[in-house]
Structures are given as structure tokens and as C-alpha cells.
KEDREN-664555 format. One record per residue (C-alpha): residue number from 1; x, y, z. Coordinates in steps of 0.001 Angstrom, whole numbers, plus 500000, padded with zeros to 6 digits. Layout:
<padrens>
<padren><num>NUM</num><c1>X</c1><c2>Y</c2><c3>Z</c3></padren>
...
</padrens>
This chain:
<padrens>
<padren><num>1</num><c1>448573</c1><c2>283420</c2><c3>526586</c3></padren>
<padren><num>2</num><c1>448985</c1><c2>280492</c2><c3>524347</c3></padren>
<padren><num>3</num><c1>449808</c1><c2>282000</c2><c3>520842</c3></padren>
<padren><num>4</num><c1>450769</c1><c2>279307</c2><c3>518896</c3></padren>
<padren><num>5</num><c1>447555</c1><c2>278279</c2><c3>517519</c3></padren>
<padren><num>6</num><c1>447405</c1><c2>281868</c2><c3>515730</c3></padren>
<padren><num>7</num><c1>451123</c1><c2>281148</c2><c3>514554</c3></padren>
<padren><num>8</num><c1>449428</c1><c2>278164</c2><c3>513008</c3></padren>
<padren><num>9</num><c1>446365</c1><c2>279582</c2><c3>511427</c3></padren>
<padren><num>10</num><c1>448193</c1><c2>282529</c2><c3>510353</c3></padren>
<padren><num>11</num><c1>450697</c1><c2>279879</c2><c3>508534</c3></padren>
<padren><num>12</num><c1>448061</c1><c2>277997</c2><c3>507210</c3></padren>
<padren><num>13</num><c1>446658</c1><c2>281107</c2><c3>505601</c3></padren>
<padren><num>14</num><c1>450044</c1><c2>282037</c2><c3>503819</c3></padren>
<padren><num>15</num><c1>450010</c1><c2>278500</c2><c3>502731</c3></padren>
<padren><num>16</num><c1>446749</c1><c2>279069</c2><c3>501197</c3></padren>
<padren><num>17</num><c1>447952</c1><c2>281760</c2><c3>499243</c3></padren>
<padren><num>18</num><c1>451014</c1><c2>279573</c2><c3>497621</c3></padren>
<padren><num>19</num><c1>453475</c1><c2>280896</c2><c3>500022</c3></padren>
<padren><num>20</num><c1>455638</c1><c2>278870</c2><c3>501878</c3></padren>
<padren><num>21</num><c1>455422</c1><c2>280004</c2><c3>505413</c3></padren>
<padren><num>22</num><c1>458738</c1><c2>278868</c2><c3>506564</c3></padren>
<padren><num>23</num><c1>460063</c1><c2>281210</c2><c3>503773</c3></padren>
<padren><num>24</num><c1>458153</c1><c2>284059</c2><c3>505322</c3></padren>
<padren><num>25</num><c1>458812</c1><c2>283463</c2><c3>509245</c3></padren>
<padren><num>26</num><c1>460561</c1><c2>286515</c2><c3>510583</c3></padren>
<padren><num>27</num><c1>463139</c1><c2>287053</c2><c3>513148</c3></padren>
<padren><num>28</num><c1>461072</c1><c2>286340</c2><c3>516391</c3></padren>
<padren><num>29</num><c1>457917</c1><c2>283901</c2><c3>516516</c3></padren>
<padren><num>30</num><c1>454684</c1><c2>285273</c2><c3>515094</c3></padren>
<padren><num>31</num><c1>456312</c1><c2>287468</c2><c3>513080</c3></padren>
<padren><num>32</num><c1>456100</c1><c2>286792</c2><c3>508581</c3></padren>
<padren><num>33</num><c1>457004</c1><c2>288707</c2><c3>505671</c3></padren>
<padren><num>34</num><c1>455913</c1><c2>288190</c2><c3>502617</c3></padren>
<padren><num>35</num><c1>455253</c1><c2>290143</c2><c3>499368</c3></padren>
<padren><num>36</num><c1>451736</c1><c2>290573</c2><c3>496870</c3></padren>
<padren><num>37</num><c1>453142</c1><c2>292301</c2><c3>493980</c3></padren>
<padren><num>38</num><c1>455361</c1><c2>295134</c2><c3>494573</c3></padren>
<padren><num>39</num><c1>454140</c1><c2>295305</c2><c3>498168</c3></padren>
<padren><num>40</num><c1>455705</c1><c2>294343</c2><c3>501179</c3></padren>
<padren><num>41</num><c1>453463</c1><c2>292575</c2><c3>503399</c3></padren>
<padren><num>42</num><c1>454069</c1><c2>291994</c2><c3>507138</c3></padren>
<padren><num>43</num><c1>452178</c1><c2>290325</c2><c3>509700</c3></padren>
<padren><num>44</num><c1>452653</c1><c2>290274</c2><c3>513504</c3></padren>
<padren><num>45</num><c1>451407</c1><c2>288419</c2><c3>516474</c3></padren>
<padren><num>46</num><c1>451885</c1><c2>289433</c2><c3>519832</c3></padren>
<padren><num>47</num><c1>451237</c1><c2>290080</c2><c3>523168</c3></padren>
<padren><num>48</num><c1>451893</c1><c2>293106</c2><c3>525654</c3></padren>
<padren><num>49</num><c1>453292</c1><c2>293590</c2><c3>528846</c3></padren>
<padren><num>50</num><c1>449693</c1><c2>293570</c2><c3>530322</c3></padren>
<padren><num>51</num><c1>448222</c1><c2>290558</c2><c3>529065</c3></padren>
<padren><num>52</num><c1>446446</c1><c2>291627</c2><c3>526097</c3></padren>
<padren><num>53</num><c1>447191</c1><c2>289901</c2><c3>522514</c3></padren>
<padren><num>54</num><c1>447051</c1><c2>291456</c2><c3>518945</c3></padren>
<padren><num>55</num><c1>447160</c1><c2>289985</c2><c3>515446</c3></padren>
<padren><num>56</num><c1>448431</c1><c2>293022</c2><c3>512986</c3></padren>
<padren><num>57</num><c1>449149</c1><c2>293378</c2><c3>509354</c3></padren>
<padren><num>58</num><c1>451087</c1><c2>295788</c2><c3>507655</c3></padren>
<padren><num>59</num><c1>452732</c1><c2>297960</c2><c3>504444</c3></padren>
<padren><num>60</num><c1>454656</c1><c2>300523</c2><c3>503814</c3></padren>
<padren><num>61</num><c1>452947</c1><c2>302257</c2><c3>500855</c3></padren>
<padren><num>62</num><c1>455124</c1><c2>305625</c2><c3>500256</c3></padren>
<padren><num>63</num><c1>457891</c1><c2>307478</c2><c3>501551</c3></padren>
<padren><num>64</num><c1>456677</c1><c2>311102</c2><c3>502717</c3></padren>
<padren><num>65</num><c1>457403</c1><c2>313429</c2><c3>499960</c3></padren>
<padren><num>66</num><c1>459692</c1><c2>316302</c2><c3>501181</c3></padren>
<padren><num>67</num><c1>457221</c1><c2>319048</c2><c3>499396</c3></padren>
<padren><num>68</num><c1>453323</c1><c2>319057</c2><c3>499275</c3></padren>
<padren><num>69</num><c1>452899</c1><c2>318074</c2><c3>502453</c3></padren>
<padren><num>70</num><c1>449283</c1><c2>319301</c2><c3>503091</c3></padren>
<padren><num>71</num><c1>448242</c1><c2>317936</c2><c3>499581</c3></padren>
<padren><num>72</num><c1>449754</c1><c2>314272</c2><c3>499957</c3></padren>
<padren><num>73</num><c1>448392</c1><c2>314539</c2><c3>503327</c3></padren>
<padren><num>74</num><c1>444669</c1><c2>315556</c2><c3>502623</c3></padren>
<padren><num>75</num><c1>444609</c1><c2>313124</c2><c3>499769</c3></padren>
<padren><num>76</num><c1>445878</c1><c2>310379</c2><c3>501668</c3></padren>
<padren><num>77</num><c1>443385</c1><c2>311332</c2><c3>504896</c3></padren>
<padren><num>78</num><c1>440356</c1><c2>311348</c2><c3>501888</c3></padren>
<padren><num>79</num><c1>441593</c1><c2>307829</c2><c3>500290</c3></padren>
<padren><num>80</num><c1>441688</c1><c2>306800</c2><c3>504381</c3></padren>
<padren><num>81</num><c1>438127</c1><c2>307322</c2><c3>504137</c3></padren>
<padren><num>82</num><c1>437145</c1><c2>305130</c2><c3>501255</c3></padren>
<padren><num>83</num><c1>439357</c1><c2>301985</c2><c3>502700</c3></padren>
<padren><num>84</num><c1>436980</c1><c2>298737</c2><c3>504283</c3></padren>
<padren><num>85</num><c1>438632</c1><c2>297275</c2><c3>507778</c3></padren>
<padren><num>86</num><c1>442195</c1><c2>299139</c2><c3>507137</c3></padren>
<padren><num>87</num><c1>443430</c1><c2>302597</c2><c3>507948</c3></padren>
<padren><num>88</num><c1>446989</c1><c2>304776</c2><c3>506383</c3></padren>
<padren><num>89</num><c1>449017</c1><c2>305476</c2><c3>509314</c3></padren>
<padren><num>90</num><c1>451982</c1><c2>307427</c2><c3>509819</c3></padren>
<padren><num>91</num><c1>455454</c1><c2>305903</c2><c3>511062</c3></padren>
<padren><num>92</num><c1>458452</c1><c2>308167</c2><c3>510722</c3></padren>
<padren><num>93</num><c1>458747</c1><c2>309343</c2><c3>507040</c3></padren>
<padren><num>94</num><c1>456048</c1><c2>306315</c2><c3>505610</c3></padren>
<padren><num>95</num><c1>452800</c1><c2>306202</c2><c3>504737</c3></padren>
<padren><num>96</num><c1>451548</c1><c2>302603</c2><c3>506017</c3></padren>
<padren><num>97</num><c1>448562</c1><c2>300420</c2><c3>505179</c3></padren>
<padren><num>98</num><c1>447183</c1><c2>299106</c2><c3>508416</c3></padren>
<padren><num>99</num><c1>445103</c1><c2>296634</c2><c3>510252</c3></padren>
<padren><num>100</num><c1>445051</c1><c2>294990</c2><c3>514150</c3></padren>
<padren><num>101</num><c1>442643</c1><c2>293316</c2><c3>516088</c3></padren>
<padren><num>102</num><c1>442585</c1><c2>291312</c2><c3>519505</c3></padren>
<padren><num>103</num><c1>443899</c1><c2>288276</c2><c3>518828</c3></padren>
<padren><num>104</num><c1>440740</c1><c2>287078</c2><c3>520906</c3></padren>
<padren><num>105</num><c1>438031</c1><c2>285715</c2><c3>518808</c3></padren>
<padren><num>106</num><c1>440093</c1><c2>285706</c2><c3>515402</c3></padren>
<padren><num>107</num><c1>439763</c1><c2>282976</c2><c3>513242</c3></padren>
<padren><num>108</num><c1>441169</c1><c2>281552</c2><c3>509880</c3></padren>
<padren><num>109</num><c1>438902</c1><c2>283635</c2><c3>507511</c3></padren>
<padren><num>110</num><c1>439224</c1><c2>286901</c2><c3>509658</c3></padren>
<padren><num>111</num><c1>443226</c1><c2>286164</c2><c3>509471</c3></padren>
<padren><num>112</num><c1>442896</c1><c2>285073</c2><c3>505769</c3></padren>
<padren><num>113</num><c1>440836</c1><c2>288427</c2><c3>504919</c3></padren>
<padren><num>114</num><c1>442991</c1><c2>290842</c2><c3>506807</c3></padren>
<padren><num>115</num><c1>446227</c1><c2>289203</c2><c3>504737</c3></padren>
<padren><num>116</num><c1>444515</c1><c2>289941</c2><c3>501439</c3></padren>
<padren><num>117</num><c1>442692</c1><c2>292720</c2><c3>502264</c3></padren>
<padren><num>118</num><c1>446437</c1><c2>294650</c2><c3>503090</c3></padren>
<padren><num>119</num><c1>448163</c1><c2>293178</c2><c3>499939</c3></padren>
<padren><num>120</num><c1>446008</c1><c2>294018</c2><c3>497795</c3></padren>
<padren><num>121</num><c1>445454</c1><c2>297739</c2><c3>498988</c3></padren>
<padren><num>122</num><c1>449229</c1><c2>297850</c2><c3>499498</c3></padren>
<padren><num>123</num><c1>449813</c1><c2>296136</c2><c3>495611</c3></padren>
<padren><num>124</num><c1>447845</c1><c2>298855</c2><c3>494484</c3></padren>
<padren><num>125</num><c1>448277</c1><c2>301903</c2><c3>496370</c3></padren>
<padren><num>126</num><c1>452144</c1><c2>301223</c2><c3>496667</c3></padren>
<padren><num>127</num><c1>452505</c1><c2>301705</c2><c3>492683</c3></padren>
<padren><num>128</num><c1>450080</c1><c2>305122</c2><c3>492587</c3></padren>
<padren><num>129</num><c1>451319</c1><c2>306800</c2><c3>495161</c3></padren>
<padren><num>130</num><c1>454973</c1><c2>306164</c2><c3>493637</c3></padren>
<padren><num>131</num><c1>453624</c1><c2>307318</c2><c3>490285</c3></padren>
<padren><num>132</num><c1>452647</c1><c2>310330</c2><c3>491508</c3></padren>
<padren><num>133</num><c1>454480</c1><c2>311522</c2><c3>494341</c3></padren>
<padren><num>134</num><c1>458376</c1><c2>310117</c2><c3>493439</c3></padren>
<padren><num>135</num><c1>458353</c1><c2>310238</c2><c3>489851</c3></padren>
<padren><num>136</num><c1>462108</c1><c2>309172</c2><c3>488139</c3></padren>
</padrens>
């Protein structure tokens, strides 16, 4: 599959925001990094072994906390459920702020709405859950 005219709308999108995409483009093609606030924002684009082609976005939120497990847990499952289009996953010891789609079908605004959509939930979950959970 073609994927450089998602590499291009997807860079035409971080443009939109201000960004310089060349100052975001990651090690490999279709991958950018780039930051909303405190967040760290990543974005991928690409394609499996059999054939099938995904546009994701990303952000760490928290590291686990070592004690309260099953509270940070439940409250993170209940925030899960007030989220639009996104989901808090689990990777090793992070909390993440998720979204991916077939790359079939996508188009600027879906790209350009996914980007915010995870920077801003990542902007300002990032800072709450570090308020509360990993207090200095």
C-alpha cells in the first residue's frame, strides 16, 4: 500500500497546528513526535505484515504508581469511560492515551481531530494524574 499520501496529510495537519513537521519526523517514515503542553504526542503510520494499514496516535499520561493499584486503576477504567474516540491503555509501567484507525477511508479532518483530540486529553490528564499520583 501506497502510504505516502497519509505521510502528507498527516504533515499538513502538524503544519496546521504551527509545527514544523520536519522538526517532528521520527526515526522511520510515518512516524512524528511532537508535544501540546507538557504532553508528548506521537503519531504513527503503518502497515502490517498482512496487508492491513493503521494511522495511530499516542501519550504517555502517567507512570504506574507502585501502591494503590486497584484505586489508580478503577479511576483510570471510570475516566476511560467519559473519553470521546480515545481509550487509556496499558504498556509496561504507563498509562497511555490512545487512538487507531484503518488508515482506509481517513482523511485530513479525521487525522487533524485525532491529533488534537490526544493532545489535548494528554495536556490535561498528563498534569492531574502527576498531581495526584507522584506528588514531589
Amino acid at each position: 500500500m501506497d502510504l505516502k499520501p497519509y505521510f502528507e496529510m498527516t504533515e499538513a495537519c502538524i503544519q496546521d497546528l504551527g509545527i514544523s513537521p520536519e522538526q517532528t519526523r521520527g526515526d522511520k517514515p510515518g512516524q512524528w513526535d511532537l508535544y501540546k503542553g507538557s504532553a508528548h504526542v506521537m503519531i504513527d503510520i503503518f502497515e502490517m505484515d498482512n496487508g492491513w494499514a493503521y494511522f495511530q496516535c499516542l501519550a504517555p499520561i502517567i507512570k504506574i504508581p507502585a501502591d494503590l493499584k486497584i484505586e489508580f486503576y478503577e479511576e483510570i477504567l471510570e475516566k476511560n469511560h467519559q473519553l470521546f474516540g480515545v481509550a487509556m491503555t496499558k504498556f509496561n509501567d504507563w498509562i497511555y492515551i490512545k487512538t487507531i484507525r484503518e488508515i482506509e477511508g481517513i482523511d485530513k479532518s479525521e487525522i487533524a481531530a485525532q491529533i488534537k483530540r490526544i493532545g489535548n486529553y494528554a495536556d490535561e490528564l498528563d498534569d492531574f494524574y502527576k498531581n495526584k499520583y507522584h506528588k514531589e
